[in-house]
C-alpha positions in Angstrom: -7.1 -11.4 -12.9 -8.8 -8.0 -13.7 -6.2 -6.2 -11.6 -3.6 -8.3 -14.1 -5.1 -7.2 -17.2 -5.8 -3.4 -15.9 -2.2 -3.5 -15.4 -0.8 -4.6 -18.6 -3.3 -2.5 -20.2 -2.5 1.1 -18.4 1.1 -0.2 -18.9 1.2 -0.7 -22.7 -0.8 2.4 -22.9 1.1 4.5 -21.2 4.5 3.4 -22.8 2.5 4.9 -26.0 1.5 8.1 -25.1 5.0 8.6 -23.1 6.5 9.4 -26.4 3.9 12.7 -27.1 2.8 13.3 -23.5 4.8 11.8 -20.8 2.4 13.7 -18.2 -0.2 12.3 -19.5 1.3 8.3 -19.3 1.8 9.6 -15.5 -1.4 10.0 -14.7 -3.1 7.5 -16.7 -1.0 4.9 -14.7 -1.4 6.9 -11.5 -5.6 6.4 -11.9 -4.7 3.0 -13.0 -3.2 2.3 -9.7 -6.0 4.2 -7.7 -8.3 1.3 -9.8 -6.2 -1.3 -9.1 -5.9 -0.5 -5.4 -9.8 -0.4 -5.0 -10.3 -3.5 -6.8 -8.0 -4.9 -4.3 -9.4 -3.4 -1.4 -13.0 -5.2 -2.0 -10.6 -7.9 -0.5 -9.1 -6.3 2.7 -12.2 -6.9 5.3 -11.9 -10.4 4.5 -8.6 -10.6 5.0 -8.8 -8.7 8.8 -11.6 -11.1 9.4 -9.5 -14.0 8.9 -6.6 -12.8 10.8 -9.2 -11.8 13.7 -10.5 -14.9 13.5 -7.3 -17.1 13.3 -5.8 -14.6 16.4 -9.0 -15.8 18.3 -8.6 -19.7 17.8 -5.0 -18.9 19.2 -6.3 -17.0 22.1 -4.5 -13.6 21.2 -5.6 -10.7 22.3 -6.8 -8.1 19.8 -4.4 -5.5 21.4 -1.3 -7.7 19.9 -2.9 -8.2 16.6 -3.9 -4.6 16.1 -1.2 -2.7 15.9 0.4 -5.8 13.6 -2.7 -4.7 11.1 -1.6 -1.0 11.2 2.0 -1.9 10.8 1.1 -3.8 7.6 -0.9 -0.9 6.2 1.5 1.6 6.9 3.8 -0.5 5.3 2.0 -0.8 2.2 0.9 3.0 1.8 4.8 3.6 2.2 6.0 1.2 -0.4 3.0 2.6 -2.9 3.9 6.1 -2.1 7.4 5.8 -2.8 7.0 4.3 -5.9 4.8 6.9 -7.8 7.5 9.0 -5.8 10.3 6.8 -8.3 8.2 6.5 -11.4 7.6 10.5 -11.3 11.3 11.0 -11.0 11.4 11.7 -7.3 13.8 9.6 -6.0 14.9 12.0 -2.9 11.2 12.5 -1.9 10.6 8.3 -2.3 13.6 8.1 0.3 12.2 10.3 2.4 8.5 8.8 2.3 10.1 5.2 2.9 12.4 6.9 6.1 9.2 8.8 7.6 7.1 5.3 7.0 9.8 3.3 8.9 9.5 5.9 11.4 5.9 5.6 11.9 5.4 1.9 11.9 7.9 2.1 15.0 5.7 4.5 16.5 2.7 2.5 16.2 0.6 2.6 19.7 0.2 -0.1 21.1 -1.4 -0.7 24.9 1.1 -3.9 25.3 4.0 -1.7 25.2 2.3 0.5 27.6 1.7 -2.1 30.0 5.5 -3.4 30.0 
């Protein structure tokens, strides 16, 4: 709910001060996002805990569940960083963050593969 209302708020905000300052709506919904991303964060050991968990009661191996993890962060940090890339008018460099985040995520390590 506070990531919600942080949002609506740095949103509505920021669609004021565009009209005078549209730098300044950039970065006040940039450190918005940087809140909103911590706030959520506070969340993410829970959430590996669980999976650890649940991957243990299904007798998996943290080597298969581990790289999954990285994969999903990458994943994330790609889509973030390719839309501040969008809402500062970077399209090109968004396509190129989401193509070199693809690329990565293949590349995970991961010992299974090594094993095969």
């Amino acid at each position: 709910m506070q990531i919600a209302a942080l949002a609506v708020t740095a949103v509505l905000c920021a669609a004021v001060i565009r009209r005078g300052a549209p730098e300044a709506a950039l970065v006040l919904v940039l450190a918005a996002g940087c809140w909103m991303l911590m706030l959520a964060a506070g969340a993410l050991g829970s959430v590996v805990e669980a999976i650890g968990r649940l991957a243990g009661r299904a007798g998996l191996d943290s080597t298969l569940v581990e790289p999954v993890l990285k994969t999903a962060a990458i994943s994330i940090l790609t889509k973030v960083t390719g839309e501040v890339c969008r809402a500062a008018g970077e399209g090109g460099a968004a396509a190129f963050v989401e193509v070199a985040g693809t690329i990565l995520a293949l590349a995970v390590p991961s010992r299974w593969r090594r094993e095969c």
